[in-house]
PQR file with spaces between the fields and no chain letter, atoms N, CA, C, O and H, PARSE charges and radii, in Angstrom:
ATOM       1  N    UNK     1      -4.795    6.319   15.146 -0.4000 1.5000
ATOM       2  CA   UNK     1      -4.850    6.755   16.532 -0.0000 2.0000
ATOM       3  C    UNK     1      -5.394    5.635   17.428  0.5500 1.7000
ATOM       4  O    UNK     1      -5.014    5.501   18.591 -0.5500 1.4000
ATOM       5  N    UNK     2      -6.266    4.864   16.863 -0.4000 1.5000
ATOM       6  CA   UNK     2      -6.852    3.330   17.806 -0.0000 2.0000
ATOM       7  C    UNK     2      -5.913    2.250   18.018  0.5500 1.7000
ATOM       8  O    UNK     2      -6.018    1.429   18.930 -0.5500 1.4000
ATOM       9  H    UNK     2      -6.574    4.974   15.918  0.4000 1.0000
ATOM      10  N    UNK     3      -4.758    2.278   16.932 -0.4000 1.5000
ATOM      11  CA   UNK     3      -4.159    1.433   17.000 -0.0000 2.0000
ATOM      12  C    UNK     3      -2.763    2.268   18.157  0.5500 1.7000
ATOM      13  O    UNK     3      -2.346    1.609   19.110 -0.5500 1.4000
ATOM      14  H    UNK     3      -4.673    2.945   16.192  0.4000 1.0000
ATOM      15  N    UNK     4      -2.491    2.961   18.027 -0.4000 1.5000
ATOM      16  CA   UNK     4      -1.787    3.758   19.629 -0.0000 2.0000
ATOM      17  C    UNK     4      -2.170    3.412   20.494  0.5500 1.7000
ATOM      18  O    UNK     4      -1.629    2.573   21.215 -0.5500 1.4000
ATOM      19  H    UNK     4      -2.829    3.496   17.253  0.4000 1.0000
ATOM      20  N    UNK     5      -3.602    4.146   20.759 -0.4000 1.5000
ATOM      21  CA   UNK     5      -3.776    3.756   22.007 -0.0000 2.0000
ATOM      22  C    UNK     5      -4.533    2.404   22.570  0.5500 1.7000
ATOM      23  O    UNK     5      -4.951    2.251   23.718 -0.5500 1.4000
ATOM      24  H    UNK     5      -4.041    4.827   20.174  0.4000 1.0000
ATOM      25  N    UNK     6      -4.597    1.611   21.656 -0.4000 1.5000
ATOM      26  CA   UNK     6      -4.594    0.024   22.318 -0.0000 2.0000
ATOM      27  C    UNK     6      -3.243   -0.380   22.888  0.5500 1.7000
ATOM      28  O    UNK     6      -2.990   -1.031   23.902 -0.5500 1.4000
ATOM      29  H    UNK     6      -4.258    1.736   20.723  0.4000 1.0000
ATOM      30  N    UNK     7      -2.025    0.453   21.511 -0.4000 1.5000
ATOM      31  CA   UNK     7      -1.205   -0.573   22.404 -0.0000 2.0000
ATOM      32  C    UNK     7      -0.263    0.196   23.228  0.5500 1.7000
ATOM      33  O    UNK     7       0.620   -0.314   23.917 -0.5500 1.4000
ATOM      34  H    UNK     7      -2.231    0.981   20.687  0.4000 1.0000
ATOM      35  N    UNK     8      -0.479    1.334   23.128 -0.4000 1.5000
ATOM      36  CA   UNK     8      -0.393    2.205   25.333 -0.0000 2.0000
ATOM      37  C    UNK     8      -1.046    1.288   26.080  0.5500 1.7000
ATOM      38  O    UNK     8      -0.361    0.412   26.608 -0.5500 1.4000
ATOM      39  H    UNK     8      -1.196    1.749   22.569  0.4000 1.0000
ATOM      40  N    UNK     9      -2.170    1.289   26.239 -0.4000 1.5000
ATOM      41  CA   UNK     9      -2.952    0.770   26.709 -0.0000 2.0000
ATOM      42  C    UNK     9      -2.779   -1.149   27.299  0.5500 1.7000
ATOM      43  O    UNK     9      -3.273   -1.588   28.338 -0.5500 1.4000
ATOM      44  H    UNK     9      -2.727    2.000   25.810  0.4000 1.0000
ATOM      45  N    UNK    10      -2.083   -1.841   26.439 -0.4000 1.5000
ATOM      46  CA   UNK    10      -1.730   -2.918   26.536 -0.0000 2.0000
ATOM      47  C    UNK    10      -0.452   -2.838   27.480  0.5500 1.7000
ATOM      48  O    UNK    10      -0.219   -3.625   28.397 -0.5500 1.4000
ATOM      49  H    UNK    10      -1.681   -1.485   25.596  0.4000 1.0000
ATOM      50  N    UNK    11       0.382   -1.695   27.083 -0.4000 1.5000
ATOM      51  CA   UNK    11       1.650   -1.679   27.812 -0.0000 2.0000
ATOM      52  C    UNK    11       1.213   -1.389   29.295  0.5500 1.7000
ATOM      53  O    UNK    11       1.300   -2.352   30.057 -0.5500 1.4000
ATOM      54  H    UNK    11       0.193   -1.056   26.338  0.4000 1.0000
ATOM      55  N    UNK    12       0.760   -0.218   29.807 -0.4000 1.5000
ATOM      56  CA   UNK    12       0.264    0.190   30.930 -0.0000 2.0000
ATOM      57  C    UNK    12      -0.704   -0.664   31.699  0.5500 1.7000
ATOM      58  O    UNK    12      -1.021   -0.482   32.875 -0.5500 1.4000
ATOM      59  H    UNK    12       0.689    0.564   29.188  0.4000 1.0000
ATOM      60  N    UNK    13      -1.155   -1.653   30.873 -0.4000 1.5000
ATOM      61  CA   UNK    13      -1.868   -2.606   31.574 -0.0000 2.0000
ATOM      62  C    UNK    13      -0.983   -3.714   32.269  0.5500 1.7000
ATOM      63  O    UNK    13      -1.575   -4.727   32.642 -0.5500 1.4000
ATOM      64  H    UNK    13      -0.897   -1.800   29.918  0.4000 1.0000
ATOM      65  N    UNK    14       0.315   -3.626   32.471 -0.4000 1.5000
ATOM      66  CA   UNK    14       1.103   -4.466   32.962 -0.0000 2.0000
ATOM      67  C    UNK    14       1.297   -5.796   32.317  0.5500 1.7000
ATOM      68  O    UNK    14       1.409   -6.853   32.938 -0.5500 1.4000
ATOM      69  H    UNK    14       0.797   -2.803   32.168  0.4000 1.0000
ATOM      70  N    UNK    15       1.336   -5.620   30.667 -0.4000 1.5000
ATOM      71  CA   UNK    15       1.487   -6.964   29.525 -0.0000 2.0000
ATOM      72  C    UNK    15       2.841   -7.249   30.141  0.5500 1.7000
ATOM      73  O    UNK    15       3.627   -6.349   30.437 -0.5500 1.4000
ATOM      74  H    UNK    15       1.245   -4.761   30.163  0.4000 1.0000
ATOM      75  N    UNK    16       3.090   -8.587   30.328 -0.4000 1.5000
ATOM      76  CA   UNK    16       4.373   -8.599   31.260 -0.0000 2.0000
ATOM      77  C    UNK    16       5.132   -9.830   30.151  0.5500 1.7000
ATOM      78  O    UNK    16       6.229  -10.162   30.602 -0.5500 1.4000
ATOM      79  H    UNK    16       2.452   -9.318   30.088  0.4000 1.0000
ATOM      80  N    UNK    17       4.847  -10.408   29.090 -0.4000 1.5000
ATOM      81  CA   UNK    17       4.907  -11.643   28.211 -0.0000 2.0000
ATOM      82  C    UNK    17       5.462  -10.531   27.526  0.5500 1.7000
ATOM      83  O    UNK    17       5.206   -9.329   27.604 -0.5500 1.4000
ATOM      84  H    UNK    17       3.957  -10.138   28.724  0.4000 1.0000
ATOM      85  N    UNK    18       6.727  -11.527   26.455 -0.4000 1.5000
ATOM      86  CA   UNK    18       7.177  -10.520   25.333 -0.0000 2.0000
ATOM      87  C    UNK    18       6.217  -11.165   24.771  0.5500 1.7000
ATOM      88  O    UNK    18       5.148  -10.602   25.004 -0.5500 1.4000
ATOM      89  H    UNK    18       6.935  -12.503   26.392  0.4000 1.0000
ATOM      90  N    UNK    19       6.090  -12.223   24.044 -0.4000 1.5000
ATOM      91  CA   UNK    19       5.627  -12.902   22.784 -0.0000 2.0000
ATOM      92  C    UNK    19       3.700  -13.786   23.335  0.5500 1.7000
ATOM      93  O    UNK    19       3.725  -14.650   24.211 -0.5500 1.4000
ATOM      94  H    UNK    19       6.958  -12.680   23.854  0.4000 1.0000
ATOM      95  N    UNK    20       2.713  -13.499   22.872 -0.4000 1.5000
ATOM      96  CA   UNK    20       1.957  -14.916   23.651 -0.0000 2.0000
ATOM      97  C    UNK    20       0.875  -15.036   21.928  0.5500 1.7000
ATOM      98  O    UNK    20       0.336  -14.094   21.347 -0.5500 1.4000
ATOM      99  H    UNK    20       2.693  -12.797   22.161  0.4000 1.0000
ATOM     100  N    UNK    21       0.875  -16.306   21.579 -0.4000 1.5000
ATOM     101  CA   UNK    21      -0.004  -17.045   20.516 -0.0000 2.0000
ATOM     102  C    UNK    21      -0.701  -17.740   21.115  0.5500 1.7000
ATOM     103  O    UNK    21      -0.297  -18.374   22.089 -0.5500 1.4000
ATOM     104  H    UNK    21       1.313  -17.071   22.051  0.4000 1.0000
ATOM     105  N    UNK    22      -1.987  -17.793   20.652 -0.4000 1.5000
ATOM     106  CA   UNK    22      -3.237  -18.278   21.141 -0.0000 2.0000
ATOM     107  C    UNK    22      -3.703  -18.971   19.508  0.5500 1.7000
ATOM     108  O    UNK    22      -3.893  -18.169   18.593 -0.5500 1.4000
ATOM     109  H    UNK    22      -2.316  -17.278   19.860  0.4000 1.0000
ATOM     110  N    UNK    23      -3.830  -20.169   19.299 -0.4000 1.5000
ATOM     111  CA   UNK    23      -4.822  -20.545   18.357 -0.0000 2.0000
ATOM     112  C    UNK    23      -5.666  -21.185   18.452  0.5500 1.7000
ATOM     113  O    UNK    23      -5.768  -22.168   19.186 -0.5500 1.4000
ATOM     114  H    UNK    23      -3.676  -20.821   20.041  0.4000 1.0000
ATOM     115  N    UNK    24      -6.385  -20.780   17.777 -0.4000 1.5000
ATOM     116  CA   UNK    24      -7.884  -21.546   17.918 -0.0000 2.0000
ATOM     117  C    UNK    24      -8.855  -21.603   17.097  0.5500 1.7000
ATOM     118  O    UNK    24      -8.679  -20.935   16.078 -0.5500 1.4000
ATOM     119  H    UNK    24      -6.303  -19.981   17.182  0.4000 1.0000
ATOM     120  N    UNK    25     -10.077  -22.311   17.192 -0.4000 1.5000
ATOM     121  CA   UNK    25     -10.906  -22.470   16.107 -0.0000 2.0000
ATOM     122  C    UNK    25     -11.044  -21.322   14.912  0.5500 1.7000
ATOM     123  O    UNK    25     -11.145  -21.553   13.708 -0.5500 1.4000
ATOM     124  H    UNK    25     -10.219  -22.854   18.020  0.4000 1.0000
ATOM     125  N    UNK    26     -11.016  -19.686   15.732 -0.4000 1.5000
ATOM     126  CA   UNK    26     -11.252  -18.822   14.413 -0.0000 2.0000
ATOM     127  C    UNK    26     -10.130  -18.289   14.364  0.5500 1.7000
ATOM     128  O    UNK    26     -10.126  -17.083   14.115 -0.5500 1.4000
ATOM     129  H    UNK    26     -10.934  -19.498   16.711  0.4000 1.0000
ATOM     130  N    UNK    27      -8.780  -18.994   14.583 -0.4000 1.5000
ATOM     131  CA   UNK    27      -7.504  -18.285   14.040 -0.0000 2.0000
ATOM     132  C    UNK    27      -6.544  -18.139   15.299  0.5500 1.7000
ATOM     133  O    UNK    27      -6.810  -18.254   16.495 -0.5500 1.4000
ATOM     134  H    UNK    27      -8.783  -19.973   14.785  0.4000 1.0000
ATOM     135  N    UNK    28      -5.686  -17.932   14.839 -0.4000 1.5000
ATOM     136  CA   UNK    28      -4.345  -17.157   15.666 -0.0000 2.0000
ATOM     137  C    UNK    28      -5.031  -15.874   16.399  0.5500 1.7000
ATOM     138  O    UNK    28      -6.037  -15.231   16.098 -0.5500 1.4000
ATOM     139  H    UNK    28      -5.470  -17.840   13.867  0.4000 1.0000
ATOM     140  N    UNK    29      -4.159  -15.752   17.411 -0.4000 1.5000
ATOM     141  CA   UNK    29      -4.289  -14.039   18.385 -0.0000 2.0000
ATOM     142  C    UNK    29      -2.680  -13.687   18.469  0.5500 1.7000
ATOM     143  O    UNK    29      -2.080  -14.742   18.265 -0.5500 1.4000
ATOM     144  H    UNK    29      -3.342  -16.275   17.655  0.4000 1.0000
ATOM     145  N    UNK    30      -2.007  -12.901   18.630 -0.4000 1.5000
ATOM     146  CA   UNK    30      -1.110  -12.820   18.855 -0.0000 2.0000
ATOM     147  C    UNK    30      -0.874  -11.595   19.576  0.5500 1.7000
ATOM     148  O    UNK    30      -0.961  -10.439   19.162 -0.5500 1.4000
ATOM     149  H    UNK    30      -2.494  -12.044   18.795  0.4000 1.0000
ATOM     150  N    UNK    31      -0.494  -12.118   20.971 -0.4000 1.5000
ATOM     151  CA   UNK    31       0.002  -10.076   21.829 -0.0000 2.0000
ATOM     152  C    UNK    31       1.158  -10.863   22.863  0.5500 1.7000
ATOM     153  O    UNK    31       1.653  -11.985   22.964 -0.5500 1.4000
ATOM     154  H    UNK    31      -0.424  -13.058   21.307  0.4000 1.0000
ATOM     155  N    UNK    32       1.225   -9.923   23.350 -0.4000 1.5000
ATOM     156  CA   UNK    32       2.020   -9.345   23.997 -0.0000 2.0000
ATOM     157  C    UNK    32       2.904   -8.102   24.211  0.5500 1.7000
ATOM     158  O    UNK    32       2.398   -7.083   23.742 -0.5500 1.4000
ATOM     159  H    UNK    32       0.823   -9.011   23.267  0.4000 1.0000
ATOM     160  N    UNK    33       4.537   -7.879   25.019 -0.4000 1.5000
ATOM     161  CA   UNK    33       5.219   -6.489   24.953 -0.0000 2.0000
ATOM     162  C    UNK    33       5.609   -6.525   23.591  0.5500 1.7000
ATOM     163  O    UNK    33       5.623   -5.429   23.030 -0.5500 1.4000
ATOM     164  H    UNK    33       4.948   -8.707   25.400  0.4000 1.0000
ATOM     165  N    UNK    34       5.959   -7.611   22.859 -0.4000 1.5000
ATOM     166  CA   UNK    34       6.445   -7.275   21.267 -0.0000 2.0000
ATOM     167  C    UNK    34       5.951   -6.665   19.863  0.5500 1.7000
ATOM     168  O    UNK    34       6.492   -5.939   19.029 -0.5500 1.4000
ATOM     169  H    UNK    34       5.948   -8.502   23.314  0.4000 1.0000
ATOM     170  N    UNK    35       4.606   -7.315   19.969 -0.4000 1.5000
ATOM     171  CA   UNK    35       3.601   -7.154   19.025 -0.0000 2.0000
ATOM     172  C    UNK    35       3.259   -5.662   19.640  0.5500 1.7000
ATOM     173  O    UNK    35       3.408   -4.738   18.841 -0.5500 1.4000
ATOM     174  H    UNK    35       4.167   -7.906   20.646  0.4000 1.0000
ATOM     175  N    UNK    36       2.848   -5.345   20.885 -0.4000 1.5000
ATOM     176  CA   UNK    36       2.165   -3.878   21.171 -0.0000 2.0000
ATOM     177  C    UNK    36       3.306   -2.780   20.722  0.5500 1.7000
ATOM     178  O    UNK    36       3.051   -1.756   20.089 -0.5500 1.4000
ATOM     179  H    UNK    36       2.727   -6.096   21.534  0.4000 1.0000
ATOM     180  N    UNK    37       4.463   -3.138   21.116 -0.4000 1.5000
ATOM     181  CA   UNK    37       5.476   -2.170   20.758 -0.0000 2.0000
ATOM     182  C    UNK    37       5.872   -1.896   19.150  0.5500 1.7000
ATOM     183  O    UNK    37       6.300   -0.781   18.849 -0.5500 1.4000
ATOM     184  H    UNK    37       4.670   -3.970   21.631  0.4000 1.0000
ATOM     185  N    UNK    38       5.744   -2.782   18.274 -0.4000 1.5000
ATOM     186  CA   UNK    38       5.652   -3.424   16.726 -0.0000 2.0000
ATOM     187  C    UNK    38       4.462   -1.953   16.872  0.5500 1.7000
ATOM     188  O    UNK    38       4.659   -0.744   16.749 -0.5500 1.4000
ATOM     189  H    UNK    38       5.397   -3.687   18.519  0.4000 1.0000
ATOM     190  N    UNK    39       3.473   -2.594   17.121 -0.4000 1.5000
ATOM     191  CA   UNK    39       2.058   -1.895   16.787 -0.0000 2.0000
ATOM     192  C    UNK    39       2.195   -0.465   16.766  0.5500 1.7000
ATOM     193  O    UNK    39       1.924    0.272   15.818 -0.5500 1.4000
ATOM     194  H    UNK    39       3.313   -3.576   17.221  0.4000 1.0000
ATOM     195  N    UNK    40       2.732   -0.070   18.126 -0.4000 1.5000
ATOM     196  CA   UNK    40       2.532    1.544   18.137 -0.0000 2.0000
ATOM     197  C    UNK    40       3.471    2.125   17.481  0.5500 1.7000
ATOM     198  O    UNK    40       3.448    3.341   17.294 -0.5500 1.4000
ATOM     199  H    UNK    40       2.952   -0.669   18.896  0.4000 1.0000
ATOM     200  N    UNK    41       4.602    1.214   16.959 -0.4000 1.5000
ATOM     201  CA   UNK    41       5.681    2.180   16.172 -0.0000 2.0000
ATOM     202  C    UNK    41       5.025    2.027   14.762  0.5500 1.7000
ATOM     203  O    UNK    41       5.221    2.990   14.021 -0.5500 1.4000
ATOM     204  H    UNK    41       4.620    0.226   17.111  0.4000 1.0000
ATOM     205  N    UNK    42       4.460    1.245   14.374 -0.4000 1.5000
ATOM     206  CA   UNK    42       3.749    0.774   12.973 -0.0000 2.0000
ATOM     207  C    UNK    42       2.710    2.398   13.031  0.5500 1.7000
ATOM     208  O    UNK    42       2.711    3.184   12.084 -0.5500 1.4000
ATOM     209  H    UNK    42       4.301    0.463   14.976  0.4000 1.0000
ATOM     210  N    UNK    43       2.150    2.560   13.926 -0.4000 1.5000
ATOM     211  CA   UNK    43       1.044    3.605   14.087 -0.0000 2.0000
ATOM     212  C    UNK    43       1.589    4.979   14.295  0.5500 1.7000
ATOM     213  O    UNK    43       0.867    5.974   14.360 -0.5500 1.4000
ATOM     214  H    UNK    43       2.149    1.921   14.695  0.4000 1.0000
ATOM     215  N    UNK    44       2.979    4.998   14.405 -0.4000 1.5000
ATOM     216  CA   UNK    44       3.562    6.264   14.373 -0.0000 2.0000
ATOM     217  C    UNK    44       3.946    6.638   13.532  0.5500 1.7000
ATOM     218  O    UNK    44       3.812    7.800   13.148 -0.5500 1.4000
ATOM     219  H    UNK    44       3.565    4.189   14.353  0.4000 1.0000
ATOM     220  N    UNK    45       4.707    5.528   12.833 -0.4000 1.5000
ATOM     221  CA   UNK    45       4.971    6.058   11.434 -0.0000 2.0000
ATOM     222  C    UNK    45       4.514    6.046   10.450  0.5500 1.7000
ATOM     223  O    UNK    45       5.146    6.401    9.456 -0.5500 1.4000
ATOM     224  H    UNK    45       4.816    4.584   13.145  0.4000 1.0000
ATOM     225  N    UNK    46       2.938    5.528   10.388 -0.4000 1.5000
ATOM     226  CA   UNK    46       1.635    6.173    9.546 -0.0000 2.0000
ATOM     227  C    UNK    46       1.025    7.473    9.974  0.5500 1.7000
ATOM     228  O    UNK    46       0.326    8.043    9.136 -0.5500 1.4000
ATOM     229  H    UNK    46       2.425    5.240   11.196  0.4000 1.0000
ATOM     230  N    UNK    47       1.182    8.029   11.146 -0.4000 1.5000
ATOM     231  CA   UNK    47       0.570    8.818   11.255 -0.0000 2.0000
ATOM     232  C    UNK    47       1.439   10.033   10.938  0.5500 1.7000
ATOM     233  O    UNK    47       0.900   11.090   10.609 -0.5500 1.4000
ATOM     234  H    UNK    47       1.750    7.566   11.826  0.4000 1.0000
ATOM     235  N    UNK    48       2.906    9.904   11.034 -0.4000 1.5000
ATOM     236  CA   UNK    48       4.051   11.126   10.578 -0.0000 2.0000
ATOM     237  C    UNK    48       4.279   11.126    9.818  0.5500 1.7000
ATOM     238  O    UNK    48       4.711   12.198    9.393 -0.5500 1.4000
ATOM     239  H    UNK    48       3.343    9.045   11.300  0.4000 1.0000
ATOM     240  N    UNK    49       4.225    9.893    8.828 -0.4000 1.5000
ATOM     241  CA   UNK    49       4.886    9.995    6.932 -0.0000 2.0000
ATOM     242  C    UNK    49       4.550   10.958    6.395  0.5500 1.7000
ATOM     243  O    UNK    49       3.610   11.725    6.602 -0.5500 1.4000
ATOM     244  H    UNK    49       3.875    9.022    9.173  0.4000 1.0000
ATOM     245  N    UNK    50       5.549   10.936    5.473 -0.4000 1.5000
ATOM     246  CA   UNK    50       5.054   12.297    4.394 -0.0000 2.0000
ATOM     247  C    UNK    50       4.809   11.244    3.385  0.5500 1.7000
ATOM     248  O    UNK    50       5.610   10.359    3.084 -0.5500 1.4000
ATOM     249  H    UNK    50       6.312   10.313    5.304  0.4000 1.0000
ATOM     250  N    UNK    51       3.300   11.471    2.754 -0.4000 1.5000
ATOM     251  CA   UNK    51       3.317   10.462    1.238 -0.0000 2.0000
ATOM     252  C    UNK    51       3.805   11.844    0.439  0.5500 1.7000
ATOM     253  O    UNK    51       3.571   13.025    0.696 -0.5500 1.4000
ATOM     254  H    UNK    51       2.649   12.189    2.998  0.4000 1.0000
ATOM     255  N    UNK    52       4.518   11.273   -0.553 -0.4000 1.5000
ATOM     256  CA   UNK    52       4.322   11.682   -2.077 -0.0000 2.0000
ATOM     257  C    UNK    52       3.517   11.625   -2.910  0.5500 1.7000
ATOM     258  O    UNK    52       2.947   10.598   -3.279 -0.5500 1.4000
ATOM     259  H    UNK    52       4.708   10.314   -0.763  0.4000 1.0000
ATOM     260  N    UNK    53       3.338   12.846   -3.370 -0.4000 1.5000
ATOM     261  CA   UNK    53       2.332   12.966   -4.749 -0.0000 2.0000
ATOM     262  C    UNK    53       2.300   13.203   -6.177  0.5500 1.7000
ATOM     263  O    UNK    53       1.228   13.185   -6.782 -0.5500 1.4000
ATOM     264  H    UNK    53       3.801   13.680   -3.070  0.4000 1.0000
């Protein structure tokens, strides 16, 4: 559910970049509209799966 609504949250914030990488001393960042949209579908379909048992 945190990972949703960060990246609502990123979208509605007017992220206007598809792609943006940042590196630096403690690593890569990576956002933008691609990665947030990646993200919240990644977070939807953990949160609807059916696991098997």
């Amino acid at each position: 559910m945190i990972l949703l609504g960060s990246a609502a949250t990123g979208l509605l914030a007017g992220n206007t970049e598809l792609v943006n990488v940042v590196i630096g001393e403690t690593g890569a960042q990576v956002g933008g509209a691609i990665p947030a949209v990646a993200a919240m579908l990644i977070g939807l379909w953990d949160t609807f799966r059916k696991e098997k048992k």
